[in-house]
C-alpha positions, -999 to +999 in steps of 0.1 A: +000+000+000+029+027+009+045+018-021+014+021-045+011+057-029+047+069-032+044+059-069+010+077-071+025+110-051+052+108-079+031+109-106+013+132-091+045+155-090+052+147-126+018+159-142+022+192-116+051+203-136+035+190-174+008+213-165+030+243-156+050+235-192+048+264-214+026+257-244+056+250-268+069+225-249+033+210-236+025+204-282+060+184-281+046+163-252+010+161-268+027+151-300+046+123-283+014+111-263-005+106-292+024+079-307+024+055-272+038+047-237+072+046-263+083+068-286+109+079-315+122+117-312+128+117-346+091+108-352+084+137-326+106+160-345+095+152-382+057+158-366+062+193-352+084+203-384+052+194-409+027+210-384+017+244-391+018+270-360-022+273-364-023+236-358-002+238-328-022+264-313-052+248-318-044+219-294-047+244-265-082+253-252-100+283-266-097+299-233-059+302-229-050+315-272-056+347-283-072+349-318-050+334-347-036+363-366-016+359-403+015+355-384+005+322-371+004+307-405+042+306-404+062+274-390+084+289-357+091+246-352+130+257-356+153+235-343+167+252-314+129+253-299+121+220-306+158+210-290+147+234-258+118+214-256+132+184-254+158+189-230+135+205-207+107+176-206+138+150-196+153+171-170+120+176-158+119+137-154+084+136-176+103+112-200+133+095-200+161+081-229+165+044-234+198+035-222+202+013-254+189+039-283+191+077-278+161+083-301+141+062-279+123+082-252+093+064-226+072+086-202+083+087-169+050+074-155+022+057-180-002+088-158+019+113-176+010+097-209-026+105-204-023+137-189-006+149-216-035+133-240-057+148-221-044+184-226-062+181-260-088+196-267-120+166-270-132+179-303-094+178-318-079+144-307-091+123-334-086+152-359-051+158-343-041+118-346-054+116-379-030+147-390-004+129-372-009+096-390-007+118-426+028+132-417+042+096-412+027+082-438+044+107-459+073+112-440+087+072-430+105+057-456+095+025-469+115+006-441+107+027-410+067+025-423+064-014-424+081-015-391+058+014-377+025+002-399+004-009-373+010+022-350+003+047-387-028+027-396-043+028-363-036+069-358-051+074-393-084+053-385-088+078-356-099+103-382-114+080-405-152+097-399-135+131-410-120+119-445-136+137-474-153+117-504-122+110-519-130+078-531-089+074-534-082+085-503-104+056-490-092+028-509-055+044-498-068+034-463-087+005-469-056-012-485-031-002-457-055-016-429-054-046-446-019-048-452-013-038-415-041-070-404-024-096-427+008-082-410-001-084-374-028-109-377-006-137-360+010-116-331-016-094-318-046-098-297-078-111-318-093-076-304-066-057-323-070-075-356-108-071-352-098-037-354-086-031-381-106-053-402-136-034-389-120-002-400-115-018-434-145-031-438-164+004-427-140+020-455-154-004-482-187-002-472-189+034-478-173+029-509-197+004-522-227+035-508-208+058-529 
C-alpha cells in the first residue's frame, strides 16, 4: 500500500510540472502522447516540423489563445525550440532516454502519458491523430513504415469519420489496414486484428454506398 502511494505522489509531481509547461513544450509532449507509452524523437521532431503553428495552437483550449492572426500561418518549429523542448521535458523527469537507443524516449510514469492526452482539446484528438498519422505516412521511408504500420494505420483510423469523399483516399486506407491485419494478424490480440478489419471493412462499405 505505501509503495502504491509513493508511486501515485510521484506521478502526481510529474503531471504538476506537465501542467506548468509552457505551451511550446506541452505540443511536443501532446505530439509524443499521441504515438504511445514509447516513442521515436525523430518521429516527434519530423511531426512538429510538418505541423503548421495554427495547428499547434489549436491543441490548447480556446480559453488560454488569443485569436490566430496571419503570423500564425508561419512554421516557428526551428530546431533550437524543438531542442529546448526536449531537453526541458527529460530534466523535468516527464520522460526518459533508453539507455540502449538515444532516439528512444518512454514517459516517466504511464499517468503522464494520459495527462498529456488529455491536454487536448476533445473535439481535436481524433482530428489531431489523424493529421499525425498523414505526416508519417508521408514522411517514413518504406522501411521505418512497415516497421511502424500498425501504430500509422491505427492513428489514421482515428480520423477515419473526417475523411472527405475522396473515393482514393479511401481505398488508400482500406488497402493499408489490410496490409497492416495480414501483417499483425498472427502476433496481436484477436481484439486488435478485429480492429482493423472493422475499419477496413467500414472504409469499403462506404465505398460500395458511394
Amino acid at each position: 500500500m505505501n509503495a502504491e502511494l509513493a508511486t501515485e505522489n510521484v506521478a502526481t509531481v510529474l503531471i504538476n510540472k506537465l501542467n506548468r509547461l509552457n505551451t511550446r513544450t506541452q505540443n511536443v509532449v501532446k505530439v509524443a502522447s499521441c504515438l504511445g507509452a514509447n516513442f521515436s524523437l525523430s518521429a516527434v521532431a519530423a511531426i512538429t516540423d510538418n505541423l503548421r503553428t495554427s495547428e499547434l495552437r489549436r491543441l490548447s483550449s480556446i480559453e488560454q489563445m488569443p485569436p490566430l492572426t496571419e503570423d500564425d500561418d508561419e512554421d516557428d518549429n526551428t530546431t533550437s525550440s524543438l531542442g529546448s523542448s526536449l531537453h526541458e521535458l527529460q530534466g523535468e523527469g516527464l520522460w526518459e532516454v533508453e539507455s540502449e537507443d538515444a532516439d528512444i524516449c518512454h514517459f516517466g510514469h504511464d499517468k503522464i502519458q494520459t495527462a498529456a492526452f488529455e491536454l487536448i482539446p476533445i473535439s481535436r484528438r481524433d482530428t489531431f491523430r489523424g493529421k499525425i498519422g498523414s505526416i508519417l505516412l508521408e514522411k517514413l521511408d518504406d522501411d521505418a513504415l512497415e516497421a511502424n504500420l500498425f501504430e500509422v494505420v491505427s492513428l489514421l483510423n482515428c480520423a477515419m469519420n473526417t475523411l472527405s469523399d475522396d473515393k482514393e483516399e479511401r481505398k488508400k486506407l482500406a488497402k493499408l489496414n489490410l496490409r497492416a491485419g495480414m501483417k499483425v494478424r498472427y502476433c496481436c490480440p484477436i481484439t486488435v486484428v478485429c480492429n482493423l478489419y472493422i475499419a477496413l471493412f467500414s472504409t469499403c462499405t462506404y465505398l460500395t454506398i458511394y
